[in-house]
DSSP file (Angstrom, degrees, kcal/mol; ACC not computed):
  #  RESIDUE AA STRUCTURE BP1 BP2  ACC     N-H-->O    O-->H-N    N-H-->O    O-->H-N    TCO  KAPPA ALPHA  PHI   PSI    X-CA   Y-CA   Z-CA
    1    1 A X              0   0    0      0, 0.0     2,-0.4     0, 0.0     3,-0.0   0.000 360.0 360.0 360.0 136.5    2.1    2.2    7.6
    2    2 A X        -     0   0    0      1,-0.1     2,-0.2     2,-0.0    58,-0.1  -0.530 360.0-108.0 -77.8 119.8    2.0    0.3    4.6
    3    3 A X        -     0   0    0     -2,-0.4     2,-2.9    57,-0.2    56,-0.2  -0.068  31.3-131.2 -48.5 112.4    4.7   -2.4    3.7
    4    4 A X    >>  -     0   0    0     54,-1.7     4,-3.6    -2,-0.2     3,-1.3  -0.371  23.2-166.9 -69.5  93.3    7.0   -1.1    0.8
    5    5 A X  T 34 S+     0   0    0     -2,-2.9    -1,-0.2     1,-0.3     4,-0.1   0.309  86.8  58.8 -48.4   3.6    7.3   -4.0   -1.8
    6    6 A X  T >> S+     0   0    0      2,-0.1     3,-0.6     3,-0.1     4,-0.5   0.850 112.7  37.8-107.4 -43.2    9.6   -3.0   -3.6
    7    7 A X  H <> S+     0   0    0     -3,-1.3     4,-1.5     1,-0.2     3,-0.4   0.803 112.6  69.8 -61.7 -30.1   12.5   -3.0    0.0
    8    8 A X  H 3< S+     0   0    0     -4,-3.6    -1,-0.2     1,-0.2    -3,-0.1   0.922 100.4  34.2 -79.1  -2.1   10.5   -6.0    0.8
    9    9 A X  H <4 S+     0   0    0     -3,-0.6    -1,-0.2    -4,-0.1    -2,-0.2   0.705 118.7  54.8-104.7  -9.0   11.9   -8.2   -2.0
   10   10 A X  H  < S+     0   0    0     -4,-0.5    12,-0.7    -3,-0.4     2,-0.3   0.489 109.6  41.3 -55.5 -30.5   15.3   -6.7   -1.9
   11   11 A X  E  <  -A   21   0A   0     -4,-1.5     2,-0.4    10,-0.1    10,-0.2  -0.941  56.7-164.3-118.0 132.8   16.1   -7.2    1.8
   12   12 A X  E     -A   20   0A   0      8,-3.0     8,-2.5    -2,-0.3     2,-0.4  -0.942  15.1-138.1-135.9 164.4   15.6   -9.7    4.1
   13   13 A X  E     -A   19   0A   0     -2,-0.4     6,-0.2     6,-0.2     5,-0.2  -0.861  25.4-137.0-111.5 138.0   15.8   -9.5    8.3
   14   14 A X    >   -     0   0    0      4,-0.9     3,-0.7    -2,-0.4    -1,-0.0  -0.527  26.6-100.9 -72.8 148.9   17.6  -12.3    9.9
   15   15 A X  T 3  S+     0   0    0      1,-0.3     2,-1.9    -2,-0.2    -1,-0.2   0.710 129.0  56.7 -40.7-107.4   16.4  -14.1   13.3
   16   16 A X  T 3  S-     0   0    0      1,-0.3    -1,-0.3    -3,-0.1    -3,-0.0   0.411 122.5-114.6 -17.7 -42.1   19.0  -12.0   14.9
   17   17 A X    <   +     0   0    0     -2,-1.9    -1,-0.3    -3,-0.7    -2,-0.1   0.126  68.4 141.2 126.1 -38.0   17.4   -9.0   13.5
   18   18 A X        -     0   0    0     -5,-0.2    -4,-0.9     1,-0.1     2,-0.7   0.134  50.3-131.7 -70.5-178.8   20.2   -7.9   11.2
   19   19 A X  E     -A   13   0A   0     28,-0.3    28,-1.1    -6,-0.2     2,-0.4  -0.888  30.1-170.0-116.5 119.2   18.9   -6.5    7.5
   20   20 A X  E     -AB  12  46A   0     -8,-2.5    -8,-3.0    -2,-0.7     2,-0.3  -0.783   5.1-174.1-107.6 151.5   21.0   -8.3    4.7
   21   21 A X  E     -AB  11  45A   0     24,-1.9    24,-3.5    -2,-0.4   -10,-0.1  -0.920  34.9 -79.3-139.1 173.3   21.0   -7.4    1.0
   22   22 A X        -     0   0    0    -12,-0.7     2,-0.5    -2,-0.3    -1,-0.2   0.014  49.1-112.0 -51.0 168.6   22.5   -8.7   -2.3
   23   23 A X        -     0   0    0     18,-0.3     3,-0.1    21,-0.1    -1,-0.1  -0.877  43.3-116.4-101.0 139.2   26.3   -7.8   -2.9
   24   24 A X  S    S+     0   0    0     -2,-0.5    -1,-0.0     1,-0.1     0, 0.0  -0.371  86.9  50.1 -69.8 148.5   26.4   -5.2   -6.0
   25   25 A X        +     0   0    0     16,-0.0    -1,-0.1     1,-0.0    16,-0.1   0.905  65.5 109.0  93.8  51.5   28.0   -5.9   -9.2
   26   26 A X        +     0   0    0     -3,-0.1     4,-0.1    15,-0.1    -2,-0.1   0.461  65.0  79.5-125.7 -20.3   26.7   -9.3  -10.3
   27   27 A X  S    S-     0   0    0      1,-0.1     2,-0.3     2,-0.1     3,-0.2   0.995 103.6 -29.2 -75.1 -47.0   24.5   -7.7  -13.3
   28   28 A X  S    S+     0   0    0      1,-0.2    -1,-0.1     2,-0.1     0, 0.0  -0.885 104.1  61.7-155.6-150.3   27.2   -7.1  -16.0
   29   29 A X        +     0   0    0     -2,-0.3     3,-0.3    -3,-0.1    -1,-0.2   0.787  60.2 140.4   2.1  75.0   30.7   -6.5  -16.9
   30   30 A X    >   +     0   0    0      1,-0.2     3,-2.0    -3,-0.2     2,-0.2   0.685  47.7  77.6 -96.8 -33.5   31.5   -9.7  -15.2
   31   31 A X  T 3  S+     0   0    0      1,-0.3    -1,-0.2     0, 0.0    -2,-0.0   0.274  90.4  53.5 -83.8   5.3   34.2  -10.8  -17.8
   32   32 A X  T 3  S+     0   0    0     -3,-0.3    -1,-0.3    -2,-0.2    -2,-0.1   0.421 100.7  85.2-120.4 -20.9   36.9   -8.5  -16.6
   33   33 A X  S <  S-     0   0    0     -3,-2.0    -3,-0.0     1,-0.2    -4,-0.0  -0.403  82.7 -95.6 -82.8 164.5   36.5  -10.1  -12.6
   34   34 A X     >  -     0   0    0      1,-0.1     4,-0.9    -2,-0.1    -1,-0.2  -0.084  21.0-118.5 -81.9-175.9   37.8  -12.8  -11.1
   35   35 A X  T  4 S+     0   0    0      2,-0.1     4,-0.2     1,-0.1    -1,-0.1   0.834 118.5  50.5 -86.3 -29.9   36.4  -16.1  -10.8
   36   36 A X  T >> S+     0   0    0      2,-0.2     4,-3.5     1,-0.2     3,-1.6   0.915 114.0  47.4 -79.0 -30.7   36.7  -15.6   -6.6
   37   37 A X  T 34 S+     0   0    0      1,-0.3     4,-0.3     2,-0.2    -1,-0.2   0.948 102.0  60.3 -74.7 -24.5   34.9  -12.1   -6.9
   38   38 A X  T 3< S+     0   0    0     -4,-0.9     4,-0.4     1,-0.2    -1,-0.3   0.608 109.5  41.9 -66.8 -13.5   32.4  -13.3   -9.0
   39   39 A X  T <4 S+     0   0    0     -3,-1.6    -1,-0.2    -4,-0.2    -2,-0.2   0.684 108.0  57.1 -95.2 -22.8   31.3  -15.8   -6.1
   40   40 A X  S  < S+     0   0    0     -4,-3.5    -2,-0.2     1,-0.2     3,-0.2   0.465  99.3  67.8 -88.1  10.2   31.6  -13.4   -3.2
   41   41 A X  S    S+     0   0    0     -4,-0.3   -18,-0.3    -5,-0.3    -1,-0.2   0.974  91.1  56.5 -57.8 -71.5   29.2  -11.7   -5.4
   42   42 A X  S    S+     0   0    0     -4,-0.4     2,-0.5   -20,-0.1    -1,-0.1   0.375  90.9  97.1 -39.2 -10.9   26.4  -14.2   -4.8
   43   43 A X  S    S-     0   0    0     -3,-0.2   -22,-0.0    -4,-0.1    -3,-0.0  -0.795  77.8-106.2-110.1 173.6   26.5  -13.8   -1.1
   44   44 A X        -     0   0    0     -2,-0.5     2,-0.4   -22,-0.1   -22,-0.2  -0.138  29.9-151.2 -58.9 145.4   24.3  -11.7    1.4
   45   45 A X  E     -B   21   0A   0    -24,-3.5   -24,-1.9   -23,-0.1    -1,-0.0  -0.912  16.2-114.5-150.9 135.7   25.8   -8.7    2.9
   46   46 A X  E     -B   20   0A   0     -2,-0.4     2,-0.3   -26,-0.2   -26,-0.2  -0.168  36.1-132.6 -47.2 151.6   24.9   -7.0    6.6
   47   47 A X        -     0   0    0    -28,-1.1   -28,-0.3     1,-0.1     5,-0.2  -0.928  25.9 -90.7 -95.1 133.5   23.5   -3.8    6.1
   48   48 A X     >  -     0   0    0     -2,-0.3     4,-1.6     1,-0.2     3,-0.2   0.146  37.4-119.3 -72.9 163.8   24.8   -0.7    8.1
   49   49 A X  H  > S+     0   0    0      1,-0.3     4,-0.6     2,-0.2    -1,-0.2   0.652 108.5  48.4 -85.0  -5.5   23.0    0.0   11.2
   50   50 A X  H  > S+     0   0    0      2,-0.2     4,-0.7     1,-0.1    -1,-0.3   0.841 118.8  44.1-104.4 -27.4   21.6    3.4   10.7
   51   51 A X  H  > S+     0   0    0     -3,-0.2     4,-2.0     2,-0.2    -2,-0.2   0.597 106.3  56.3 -21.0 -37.2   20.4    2.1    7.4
   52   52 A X  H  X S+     0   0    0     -4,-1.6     4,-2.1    -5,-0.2    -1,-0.2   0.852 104.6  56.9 -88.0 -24.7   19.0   -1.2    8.6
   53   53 A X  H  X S+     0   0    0     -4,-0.6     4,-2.7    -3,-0.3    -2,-0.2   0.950 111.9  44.7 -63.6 -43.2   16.6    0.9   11.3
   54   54 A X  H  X S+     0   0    0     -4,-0.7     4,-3.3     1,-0.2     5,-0.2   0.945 114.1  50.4 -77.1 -52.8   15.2    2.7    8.4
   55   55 A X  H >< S+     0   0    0     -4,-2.0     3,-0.7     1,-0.2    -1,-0.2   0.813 106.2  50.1   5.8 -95.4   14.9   -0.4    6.5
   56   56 A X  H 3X S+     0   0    0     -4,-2.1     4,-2.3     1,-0.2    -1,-0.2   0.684 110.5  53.2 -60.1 -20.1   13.2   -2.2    8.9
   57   57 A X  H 3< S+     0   0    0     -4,-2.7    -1,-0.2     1,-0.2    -2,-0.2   0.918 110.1  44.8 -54.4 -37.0   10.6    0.7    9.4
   58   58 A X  T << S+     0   0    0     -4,-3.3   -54,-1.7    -3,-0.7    -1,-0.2   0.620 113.2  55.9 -91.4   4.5    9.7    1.0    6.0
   59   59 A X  T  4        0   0    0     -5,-0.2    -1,-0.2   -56,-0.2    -2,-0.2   0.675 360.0 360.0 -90.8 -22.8    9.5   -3.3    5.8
   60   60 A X     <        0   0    0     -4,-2.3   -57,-0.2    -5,-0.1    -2,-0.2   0.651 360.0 360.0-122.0 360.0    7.1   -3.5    8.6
């Protein structure tokens, strides 16, 4: 099966295994959030586990 480029530059698999993605809600109407949500934007967030199997199938 052929890697899908488009999940692979969206997602990335930890040594452990888990499948992390972006946090939503960083593209616009940012001026109405706080300064703290607006950082916890910017970090990675675990993906759910029957999601992350599918994930990793269609990443490798």
């Amino acid at each position: 099966m052929k890697t899908r480029k488009s999940l692979k530059k969206r997602f990335k698999i930890t040594g452990s295994g888990k499948v992390m993605r972006r946090a939503t809600g960083q593209n616009h109407l940012r001026a109405k959030k706080s300064g703290k949500k607006i950082r916890q934007t910017r970090k990675w967030v675990e993906v759910s586990k029957p999601v992350a199997k599918k994930i990793k199938q269609l990443i490798k």
